[in-house]
N, C-alpha and C positions, 0 to 999 in steps of 0.2 A: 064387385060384390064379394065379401067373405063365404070362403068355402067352407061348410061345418065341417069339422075333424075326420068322424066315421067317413064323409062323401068325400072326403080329399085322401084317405085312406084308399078308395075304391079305384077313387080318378087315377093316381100312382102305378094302381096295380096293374090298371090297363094301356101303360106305357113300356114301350122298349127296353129290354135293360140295355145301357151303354155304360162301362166301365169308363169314363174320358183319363187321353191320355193325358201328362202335361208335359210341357216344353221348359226346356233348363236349359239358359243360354251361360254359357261362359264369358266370365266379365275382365280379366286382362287378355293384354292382347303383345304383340310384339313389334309393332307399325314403327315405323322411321319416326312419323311425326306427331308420337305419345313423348310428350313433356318426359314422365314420369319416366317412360323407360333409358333413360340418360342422368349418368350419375350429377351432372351441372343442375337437373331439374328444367332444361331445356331443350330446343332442339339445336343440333349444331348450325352454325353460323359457315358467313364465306370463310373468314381469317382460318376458323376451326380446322384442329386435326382429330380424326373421327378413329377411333380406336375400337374395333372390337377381338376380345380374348381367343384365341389362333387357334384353344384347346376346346373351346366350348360351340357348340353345335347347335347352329338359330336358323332360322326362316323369318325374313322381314318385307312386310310390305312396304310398299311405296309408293306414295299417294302423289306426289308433286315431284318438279323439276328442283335438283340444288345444285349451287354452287360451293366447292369446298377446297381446302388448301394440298389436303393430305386425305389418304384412308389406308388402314389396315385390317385386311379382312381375315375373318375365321378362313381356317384350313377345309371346314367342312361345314358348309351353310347355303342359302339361296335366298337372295332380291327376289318377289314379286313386284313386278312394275307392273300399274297405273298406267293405262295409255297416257302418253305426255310425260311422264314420270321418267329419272335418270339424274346422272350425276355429272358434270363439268367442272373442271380445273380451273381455280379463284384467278382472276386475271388479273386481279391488282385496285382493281377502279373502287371506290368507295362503300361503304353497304351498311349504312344508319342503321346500330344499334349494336354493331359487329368490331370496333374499333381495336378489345384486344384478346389477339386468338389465343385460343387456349386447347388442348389438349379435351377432348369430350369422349367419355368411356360408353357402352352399350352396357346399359345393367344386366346382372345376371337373372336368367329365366328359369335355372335349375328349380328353383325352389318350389315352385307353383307348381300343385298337386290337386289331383285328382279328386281326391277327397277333402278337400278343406271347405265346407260347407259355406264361406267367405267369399267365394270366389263364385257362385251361382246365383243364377236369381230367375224367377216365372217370368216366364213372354207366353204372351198370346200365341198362336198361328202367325201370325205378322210379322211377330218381332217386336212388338210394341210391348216396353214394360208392363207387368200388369201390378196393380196397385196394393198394398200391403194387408188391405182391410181388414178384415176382423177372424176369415182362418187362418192359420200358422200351419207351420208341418215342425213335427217333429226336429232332433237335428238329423237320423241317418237320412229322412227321406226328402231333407234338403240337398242332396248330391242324388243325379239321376238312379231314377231306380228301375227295374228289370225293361218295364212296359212305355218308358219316356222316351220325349225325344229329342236329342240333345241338336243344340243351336249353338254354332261359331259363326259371328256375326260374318254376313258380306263384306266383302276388301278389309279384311284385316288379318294378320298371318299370328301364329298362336306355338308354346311350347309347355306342354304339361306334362307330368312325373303318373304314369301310371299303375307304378307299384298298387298290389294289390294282395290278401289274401285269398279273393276268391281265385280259381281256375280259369274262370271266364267272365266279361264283366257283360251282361246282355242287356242290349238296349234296341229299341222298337227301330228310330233311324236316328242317321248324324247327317247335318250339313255345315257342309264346309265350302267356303268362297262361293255362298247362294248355291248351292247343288246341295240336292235331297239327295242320300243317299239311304234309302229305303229298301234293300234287299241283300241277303246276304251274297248276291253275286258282283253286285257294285261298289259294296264296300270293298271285298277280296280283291276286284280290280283297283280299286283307290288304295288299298295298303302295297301293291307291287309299283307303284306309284316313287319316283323323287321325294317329295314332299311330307310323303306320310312318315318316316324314318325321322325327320328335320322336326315336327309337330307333336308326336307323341313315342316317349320314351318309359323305360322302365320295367317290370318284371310283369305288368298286368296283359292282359290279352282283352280288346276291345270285339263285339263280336254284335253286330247288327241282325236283326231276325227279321223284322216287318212285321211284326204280330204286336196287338193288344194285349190287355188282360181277358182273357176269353171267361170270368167267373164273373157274373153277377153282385156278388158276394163279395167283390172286389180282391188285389192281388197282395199279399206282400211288399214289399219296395224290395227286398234281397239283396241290402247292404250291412244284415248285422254279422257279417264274419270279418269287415271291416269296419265295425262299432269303436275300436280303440283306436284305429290310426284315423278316423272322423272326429274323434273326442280329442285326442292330441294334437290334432289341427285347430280345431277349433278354439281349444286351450291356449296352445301357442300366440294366436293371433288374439287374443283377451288377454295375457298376461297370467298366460299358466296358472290361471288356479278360479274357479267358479264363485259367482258372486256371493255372497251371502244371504239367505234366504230370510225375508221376514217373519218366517214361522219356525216353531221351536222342530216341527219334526216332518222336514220339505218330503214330498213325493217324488219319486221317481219313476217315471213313466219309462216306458219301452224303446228304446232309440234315441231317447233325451241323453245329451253328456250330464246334463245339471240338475237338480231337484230343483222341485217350484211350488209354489204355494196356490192352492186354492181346491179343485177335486177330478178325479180323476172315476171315468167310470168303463168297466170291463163286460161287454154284450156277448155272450152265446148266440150262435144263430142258428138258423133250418136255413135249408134248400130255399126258403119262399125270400130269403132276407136281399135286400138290392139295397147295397151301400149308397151310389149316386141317389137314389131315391131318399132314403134315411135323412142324407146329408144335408138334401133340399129344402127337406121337411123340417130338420130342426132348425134350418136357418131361417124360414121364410116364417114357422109358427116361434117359434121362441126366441130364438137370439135375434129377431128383428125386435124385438119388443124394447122399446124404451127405456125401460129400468135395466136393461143387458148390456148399455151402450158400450160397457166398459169393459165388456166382458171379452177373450178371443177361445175360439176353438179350432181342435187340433185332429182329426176323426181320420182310423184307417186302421185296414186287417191288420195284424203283426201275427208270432208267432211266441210262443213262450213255453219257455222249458217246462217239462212235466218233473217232477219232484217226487221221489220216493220213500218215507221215512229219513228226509231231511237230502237225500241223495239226488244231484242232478241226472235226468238219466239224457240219453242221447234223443228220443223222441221230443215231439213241439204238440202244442194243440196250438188252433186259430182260432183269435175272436177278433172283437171290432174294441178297440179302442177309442175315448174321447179323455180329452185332458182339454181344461178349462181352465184360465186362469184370468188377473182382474188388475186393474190399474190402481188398486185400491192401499193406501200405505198405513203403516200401525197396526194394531189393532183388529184395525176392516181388512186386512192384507187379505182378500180371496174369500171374503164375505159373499161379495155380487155372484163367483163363479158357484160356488157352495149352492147358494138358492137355486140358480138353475139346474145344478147338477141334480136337486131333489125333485123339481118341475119335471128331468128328462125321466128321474124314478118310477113316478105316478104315474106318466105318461106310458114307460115301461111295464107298469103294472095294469095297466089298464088295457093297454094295445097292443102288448107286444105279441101275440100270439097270430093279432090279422097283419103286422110288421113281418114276422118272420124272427121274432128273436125271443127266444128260448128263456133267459132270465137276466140277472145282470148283477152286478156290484161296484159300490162307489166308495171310494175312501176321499177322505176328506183334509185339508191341512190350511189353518188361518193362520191368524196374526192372534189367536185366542187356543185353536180348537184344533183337537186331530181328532176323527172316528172311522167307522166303517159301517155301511150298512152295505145288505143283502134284496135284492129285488125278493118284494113281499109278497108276489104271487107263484114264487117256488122255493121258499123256505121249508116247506113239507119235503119237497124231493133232495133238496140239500143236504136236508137231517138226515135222510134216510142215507144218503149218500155215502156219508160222513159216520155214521153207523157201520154201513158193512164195509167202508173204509178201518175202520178200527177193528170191526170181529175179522176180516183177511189177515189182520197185522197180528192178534191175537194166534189164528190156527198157522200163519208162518212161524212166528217164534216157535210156536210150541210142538211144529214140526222138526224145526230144527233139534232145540233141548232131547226130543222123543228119539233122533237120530245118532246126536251124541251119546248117548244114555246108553244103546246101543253096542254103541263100539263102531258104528258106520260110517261117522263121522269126526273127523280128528281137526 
């Protein structure tokens, strides 16, 4: 039975907040018997001479028993074995498929980075991919962000570059070889550890805590001091340079490397605002709806610079962000996202005060059209806003001029 909007407003209210975490599994690995990680594009054979670089520094698991001719091992690395798992000297006897040995190199693992938004994808709790549907994330908060929990799958051994601008890179828990590690005292044990030194390298500091987002209101992700080495990864692996956008004057949303076509809308909240809650609602009342099919959304806190007389200054404010976009080509490029963007308007206008959201603004970009509109039930407070924004700017100049004039001032 359909719940009328006011009662499913109410129903909401009287639910939990739960900020959910999510889980970012990393998707290369460095396993003996990954095809790809072998410069042949196979795995080595009996005949094979197995070659890895003496100077470069790996961790490789090892799933099964092989027979091989030759090996050359790095100076500084470590087999994880597989029970049953190990190596034997080629004896001679025949081995279909294998007739002429070659020479097989271990590819390099340097490159695979932290930040390359390419390299993650959503898993359930399980483990079990989760499926692309119809929300996106941005790109920073495609790489684990503060409150996640990062997943290296079971039996497979891994090397990543964790150069980093931040200090610290915090994250909820990691597990590594099926072990949760959920506390900042078992990671500290896991980094004194062999293996950790072999797995992650680089200039960044990985740093586990065990806490959620403890705000309602939802958290940051807290990778935009790495927004540019996220965007030149991600560039990299596309061919250095951003698609070209169907609308004459694409958006650029917050954490996005690329502008995109269709509408983008920026929510003020109060204390009463529950992002998870929000999120649900827009999914289950609007973007379930039929004529949306096309549509994907992208919804979460950010932060953005506050601007002074054109000046960035070092503070942020927090609002909720949604970026909507549409599968729609020509002309309609972001037509379908646009409708709903005004759907979530109204709705904004109408509700947003038993929501918890203070006011809004949506800009808009087709395959026709750019505009901007203002949530219409606080355009009185805007103006005014935007008023003794202007008389402030007005009594600074003219305190300055009053100073020079002076002599007080030089």
């Amino acid at each position: 039975v359909p719940v009328p909007l006011l009662d499913w407003i109410t129903l909401v209210s009287l639910l939990p907040a739960v900020v959910a975490a999510r889980y970012k599994q990393w998707i290369p690995n460095t396993n003996f018997e990954t095809a790809s990680n072998w410069d042949k594009g196979r795995v080595p054979c009996a005949r094979d001479v197995v070659h890895f670089e003496k100077d470069k520094v790996i961790s490789v698991f090892v799933r099964s028993p092989h027979m091989l001719t030759d090996m050359y091992l790095p100076l500084n690395g470590e087999f994880v074995l597989a029970a049953g798992a190990g190596f034997t000297a080629f004896d001679g006897s025949w081995d279909p498929g294998c007739d002429s040995g070659e020479t097989v190199r271990f590819a390099d693992a340097e490159q695979h980075t932290w930040f390359d938004p390419t390299l993650w994808q959503d898993v359930f709790p399980s483990g079990e991919l989760k499926p692309s549907g119809r929300i996106f994330s941005v790109d920073e908060e495609r790489i684990p962000c503060h409150y996640d929990d990062v997943v290296f799958q079971a039996e497979t051994s891994f090397r990543v570059n964790i150069d980093s601008s931040q200090q610290v890179i915090h994250l909820r828990s990691i597990s590594v070889m099926g072990q949760e590690l959920s506390t900042p005292a078992s990671w500290a044990r896991y980094l004194q550890g062999p293996s950790a030194p072999l797995q992650f390298h680089g200039n960044g500091t990985l740093q586990v805590t065990g806490t959620g987002c403890p705000d309602k209101s939802g958290c940051a992700c807290g990778n935009a001091l790495d927004g540019p080495r996220i965007c030149a990864a991600l560039l990299r692996a596309s061919g250095r340079q951003c698609p070209v956008p169907a609308c004459q004057s694409p958006l650029q949303p917050l954490g996005h490397c690329c502008g995109v076509c269709g509408a983008t809308i920026n929510l003020d909240f109060t204390p009463d605002f529950d992002l998870q809650n929000y999120r649900d609602r827009l999914v289950q009342e609007l973007l379930s709806q039929p004529k949306y099919a096309d549509v994907k959304m992208a919804i979460s806190k950010v932060h953005k610079a506050q601007t002074f007389l054109g000046i960035i200054s070092r503070s942020s404010t927090s609002l909720i962000q949604i970026v909507l976009v549409d599968d729609r080509a020509g002309a309609q490029t972001g037509t379908s996202a646009e409708e709903l963007a005004a759907e979530i308007m109204e709705d904004v206008a109408q509700h947003g005060e038993a929501l918890g959201i203070a006011n809004g603004k949506m800009e808009v970009a087709t395959g026709s059209t750019f505009s901007e509109q203002m949530g219409s039930h606080t355009l009185s407070r805007i103006t005014a806003g935007t008023v003794m924004g202007i008389l402030f700017s007005v009594l600074f100049l003219g305190g300055i001029l009053f100073l020079y004039r002076k002599g007080k001032l030089r």
